[in-house]
Phi, psi and omega in degrees: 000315152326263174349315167294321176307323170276354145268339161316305174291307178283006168269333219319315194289330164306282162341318161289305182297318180305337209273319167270342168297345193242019155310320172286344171308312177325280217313307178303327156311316191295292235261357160275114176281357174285165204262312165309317186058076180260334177308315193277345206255355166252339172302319183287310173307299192304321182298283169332306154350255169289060023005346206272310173329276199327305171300351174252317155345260228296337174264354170275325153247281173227133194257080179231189202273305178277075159332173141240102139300062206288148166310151178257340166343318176284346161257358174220147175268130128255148182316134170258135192310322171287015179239350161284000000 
């Protein structure tokens, strides 16, 4: 239970972005009734997914608690929608 508790703490940040980029997987678990759980297991991907920026920021530049989570539209150029 230490350990866990000490890796917990030098993770935190990590942890903190999974644990809310990956709240709708929950959701999707709760409220899915097959027995396959294929909802959740495509939500949960689509979630990992888009976490994967914020976790490589964060692990590439400094691994603390006040991140700067800028949008990433601002960091790869994409089409902007609002001209289509």
């Amino acid at each position: 239970m230490l350990a866990a508790t000490g890796l917990l703490v030098f993770t935190l940040p990590t942890v903190l972005i999974l644990s809310v980029g990956m709240l709708p997987t929950l959701a999707a678990y709760i409220v899915d009734r097959r027995r396959e759980k294929y909802t959740t297991l495509c939500v949960g991907s689509m979630n990992f997914v888009g976490v994967i920026p914020f976790l490589a920021t964060l692990w590439t530049e400094d691994h603390r608690v006040p991140i700067r989570l800028t949008p990433i539209p601002t960091r790869c150029r994409v089409l902007p929608l609002s001209r289509i």
